[in-house]
N, C-alpha and C positions, 0 to 999 in steps of 0.2 A: 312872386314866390318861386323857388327855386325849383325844376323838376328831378324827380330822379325813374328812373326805368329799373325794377327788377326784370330779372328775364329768370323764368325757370327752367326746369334740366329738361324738359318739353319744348324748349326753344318759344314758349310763350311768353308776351312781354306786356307787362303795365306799366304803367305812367302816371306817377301820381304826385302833385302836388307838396310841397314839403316847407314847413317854418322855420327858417333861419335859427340859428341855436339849438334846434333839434337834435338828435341823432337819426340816421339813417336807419335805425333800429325803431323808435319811435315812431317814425314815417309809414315804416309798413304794417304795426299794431295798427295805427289811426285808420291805415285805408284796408286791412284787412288781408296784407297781402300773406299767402298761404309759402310756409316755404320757412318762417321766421318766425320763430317758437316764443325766445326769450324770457326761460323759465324764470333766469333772477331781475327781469325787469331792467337792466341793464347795469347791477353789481359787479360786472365784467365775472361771476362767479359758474358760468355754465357751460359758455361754448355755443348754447343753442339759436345764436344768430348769426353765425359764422357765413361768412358770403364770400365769395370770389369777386374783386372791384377787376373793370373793364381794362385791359394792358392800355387803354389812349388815359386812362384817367389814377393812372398807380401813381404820378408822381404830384397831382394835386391834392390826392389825398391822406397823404402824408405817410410813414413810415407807420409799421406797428412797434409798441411800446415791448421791455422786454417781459413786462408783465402780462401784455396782449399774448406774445408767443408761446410764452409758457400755457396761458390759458385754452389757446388754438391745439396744444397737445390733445387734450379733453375732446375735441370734435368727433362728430360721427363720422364724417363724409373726409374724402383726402384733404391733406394741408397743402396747397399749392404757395410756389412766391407772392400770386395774388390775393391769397387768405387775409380775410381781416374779420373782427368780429364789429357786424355793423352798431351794435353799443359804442363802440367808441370811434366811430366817424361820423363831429359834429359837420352837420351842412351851416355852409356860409353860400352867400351868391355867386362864390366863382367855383361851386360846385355845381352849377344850374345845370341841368344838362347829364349828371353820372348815368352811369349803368352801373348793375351789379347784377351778377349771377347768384342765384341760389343752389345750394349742391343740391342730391343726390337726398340727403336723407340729416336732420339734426337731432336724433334722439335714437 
């Protein structure tokens, strides 16, 4: 299974575990991780999973959609180049390995 690393704005980091076809968003409901709200379950309709993916790992994960950007307007926390809303970065194996940062605040 694939791992991925949130790391929060505390510079603390977990590591959990992750089922191929998932989302990145999905991953951290399962394990719990604090930081990633995801009010609409992943409708891409809220913003409130919004993460910053690692600069080693922006071009494995594909670009955001332009539906994505416009949705990232909506965010609490800054929109950086590296915003993405983790609802729509599905994990495949050759994501084993991401990080992603959590902002600052999603709601």
């Amino acid at each position: 299974m694939p791992k991925i690393t949130f790391v929060s704005p505390d510079d603390g980091r977990t590591t959990v575990e992750a089922a191929g076809g998932d989302s990145v968003m999905q991953a951290a409901l399962a394990n719990g991780i604090e930081g990633i709200v995801a009010e609409c379950g992943g409708a891409m309709m809220c913003a409130t999973c919004h993460c910053y993916v690692d600069e080693d790992w922006l071009s494995r994960t594909g670009a955001a959609s332009d539906e994505e950007r416009a949705m990232l307007d909506f965010a609490a926390s800054e929109v950086r180049p590296s915003s993405r809303l983790s609802c729509q970065i599905a994990i495949t194996e050759e994501l084993d390995g991401l990080t992603v940062h959590l902002p600052e605040a999603q709601i």
